[in-house]
C-alpha positions in Angstrom: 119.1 117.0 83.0 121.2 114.1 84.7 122.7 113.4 81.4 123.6 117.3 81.0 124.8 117.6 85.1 126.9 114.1 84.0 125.1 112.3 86.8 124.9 108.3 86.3 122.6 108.0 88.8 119.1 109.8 90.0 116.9 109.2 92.8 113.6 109.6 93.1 111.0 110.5 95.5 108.0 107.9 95.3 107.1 106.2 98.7 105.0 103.2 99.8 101.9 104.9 99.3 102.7 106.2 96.1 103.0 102.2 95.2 99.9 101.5 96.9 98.2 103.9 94.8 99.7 103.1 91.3 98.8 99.6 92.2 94.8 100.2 92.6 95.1 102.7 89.6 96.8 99.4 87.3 93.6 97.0 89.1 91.1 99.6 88.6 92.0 99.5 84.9 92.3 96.2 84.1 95.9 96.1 83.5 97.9 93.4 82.9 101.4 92.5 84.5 103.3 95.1 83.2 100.6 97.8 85.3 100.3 95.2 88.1 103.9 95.3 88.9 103.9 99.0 89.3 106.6 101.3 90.0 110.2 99.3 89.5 112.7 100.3 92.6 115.7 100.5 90.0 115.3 101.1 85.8 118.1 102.7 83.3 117.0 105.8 80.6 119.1 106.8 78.3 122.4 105.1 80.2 121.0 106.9 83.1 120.1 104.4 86.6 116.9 105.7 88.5 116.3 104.4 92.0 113.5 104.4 94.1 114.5 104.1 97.6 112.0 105.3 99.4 109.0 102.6 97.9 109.2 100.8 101.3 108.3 104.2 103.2 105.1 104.8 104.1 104.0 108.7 103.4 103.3 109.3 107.0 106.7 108.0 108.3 108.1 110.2 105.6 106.8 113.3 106.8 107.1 112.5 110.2 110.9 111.9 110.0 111.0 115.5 108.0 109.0 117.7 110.4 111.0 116.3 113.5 114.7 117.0 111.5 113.1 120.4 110.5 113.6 119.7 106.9 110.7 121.6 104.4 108.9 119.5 101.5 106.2 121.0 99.1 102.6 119.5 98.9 101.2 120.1 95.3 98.3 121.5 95.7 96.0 119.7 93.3 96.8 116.4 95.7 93.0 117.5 97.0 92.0 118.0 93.6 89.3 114.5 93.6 88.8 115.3 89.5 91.8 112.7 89.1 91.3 109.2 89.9 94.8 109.0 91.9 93.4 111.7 94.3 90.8 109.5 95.3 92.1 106.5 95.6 94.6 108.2 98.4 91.6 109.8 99.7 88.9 107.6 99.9 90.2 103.6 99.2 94.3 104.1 101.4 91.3 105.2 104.3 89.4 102.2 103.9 92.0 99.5 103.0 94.1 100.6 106.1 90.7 100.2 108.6 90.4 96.8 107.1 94.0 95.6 106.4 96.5 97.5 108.8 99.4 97.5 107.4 98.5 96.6 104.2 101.2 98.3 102.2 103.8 95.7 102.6 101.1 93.0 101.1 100.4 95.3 97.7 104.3 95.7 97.3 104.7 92.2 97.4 102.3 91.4 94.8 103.8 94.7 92.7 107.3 92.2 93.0 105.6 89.1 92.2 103.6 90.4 89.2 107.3 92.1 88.2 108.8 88.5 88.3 106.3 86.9 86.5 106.7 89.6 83.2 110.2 89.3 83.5 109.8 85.1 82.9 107.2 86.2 80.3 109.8 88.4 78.9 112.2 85.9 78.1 109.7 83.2 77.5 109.4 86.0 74.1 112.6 86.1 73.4 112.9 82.5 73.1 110.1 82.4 70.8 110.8 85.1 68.8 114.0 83.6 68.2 111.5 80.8 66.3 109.1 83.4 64.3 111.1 85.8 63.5 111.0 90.0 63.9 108.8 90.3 62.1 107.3 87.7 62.8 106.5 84.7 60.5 102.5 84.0 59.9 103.5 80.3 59.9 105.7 80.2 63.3 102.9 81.8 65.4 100.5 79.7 64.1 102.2 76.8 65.6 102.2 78.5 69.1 99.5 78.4 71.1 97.1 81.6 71.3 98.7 82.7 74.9 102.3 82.4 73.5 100.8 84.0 70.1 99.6 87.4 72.5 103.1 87.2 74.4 105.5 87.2 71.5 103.3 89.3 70.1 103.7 92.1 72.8 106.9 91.6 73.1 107.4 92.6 69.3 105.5 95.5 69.3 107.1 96.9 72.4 110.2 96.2 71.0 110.1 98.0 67.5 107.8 100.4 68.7 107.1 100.8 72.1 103.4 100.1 71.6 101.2 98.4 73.4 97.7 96.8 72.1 94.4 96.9 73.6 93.3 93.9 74.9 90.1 93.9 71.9 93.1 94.8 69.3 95.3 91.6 70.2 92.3 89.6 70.4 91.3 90.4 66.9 95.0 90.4 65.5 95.3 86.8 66.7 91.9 86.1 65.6 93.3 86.9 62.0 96.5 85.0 62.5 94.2 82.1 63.2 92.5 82.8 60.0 95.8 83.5 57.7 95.5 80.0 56.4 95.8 81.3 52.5 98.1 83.6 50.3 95.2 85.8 49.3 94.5 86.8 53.5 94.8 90.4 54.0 95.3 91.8 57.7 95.6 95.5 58.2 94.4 95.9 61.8 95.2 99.5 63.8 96.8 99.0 66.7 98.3 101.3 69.2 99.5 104.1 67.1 99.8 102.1 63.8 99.0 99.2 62.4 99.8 95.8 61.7 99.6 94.1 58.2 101.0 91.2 56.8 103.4 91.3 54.0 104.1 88.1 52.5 104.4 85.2 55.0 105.1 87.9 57.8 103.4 90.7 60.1 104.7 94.0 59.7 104.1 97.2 62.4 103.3 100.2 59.9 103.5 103.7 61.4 100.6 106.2 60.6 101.0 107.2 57.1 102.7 104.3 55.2 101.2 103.0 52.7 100.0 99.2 53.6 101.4 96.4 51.5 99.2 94.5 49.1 
């Protein structure tokens, strides 16, 4: 739509809360950084900048400021709906948190920020490794990474050719077989995310569903 309307820029609505909440949905979960940093306050899709403005706003503020300038908003009505996890995390643990830590969304956007920081570092900590194995990457070249730079680059790759993302049980079993690719005759063909990942020759390849794996 912004592309049709030729807008370069689109704003969107999500407040502190709304961080707060995304941010105990990641921990709840057991996500890494990428969850952990929650929502970004500025990303580009499709040559199109979003912006978040609003991320330092608590919800109640928000309203507040909106019922005294006599401006109308919409409440989605499945907000009380406590079938989805988000619901009760804003009904039940925002409650709870703010009796025990007033103030608290401040805190939970830092840590959003710091997390965000430290993926970007990991980020380019791929790059300069993948410059070394390889996309694909080269059996040989992980293999003389250590197992945490192994499970970065190897993210990284994936995301990048991709956009998937591996389980944590998947990535551990993928580098468990990288670890064991010491001979010609080793065959990997592990699914992860929507695919899989075989080697071929010296080198991993990402198959989508349906190809046919190389021997």
């Amino acid at each position: 739509m912004a592309q049709d309307e030729g807008a370069a820029c689109v704003l969107l609505g999500q407040h502190a809360d709304d961080q707060a909440e995304t941010l105990m949905l990641a921990l709840s979960r057991g996500a890494g950084l990428p969850g952990l940093a929650a929502m970004a306050e500025r990303f580009e899709r499709h040559g199109v900048v979003f912006g978040r403005p609003l991320l330092g706003l608590p919800s109640k503020v928000l309203r507040e400021w909106l019922l005294t300038h006599g401006h109308d908003f919409v409440d989605d009505p499945t907000n009380a709906d406590h079938r989805y996890t988000r619901n009760r995390i804003r009904a039940l643990l925002l409650p709870a948190w703010e009796a025990c830590f007033p103030g608290f969304r401040p805190m939970l956007a830092r840590s959003a920020r710091h997390a965000a920081q430290a993926q970007t570092l990991l980020d380019d900590l791929a790059c300069i490794d993948m410059a070394q194995t390889g996309a694909p990457p080269a059996i040989l070249m992980l293999q003389a990474l250590s197992r945490e730079r192994q499970a970065n680059v190897l993210r990284h790759w994936l995301h990048q050719i991709a956009g998937a993302a591996a389980s944590t049980a998947q990535l551990d079993e993928l580098l468990d077989q990288v670890a064991d690719c010491t001979t010609r005759g080793h065959r990997i063909h592990l699914k992860v995310a929507s695919g899989f990942v075989a080697r071929e020759g010296g080198r991993l390849v990402f198959l989508q569903p349906g190809n046919t794996p190389p021997i």
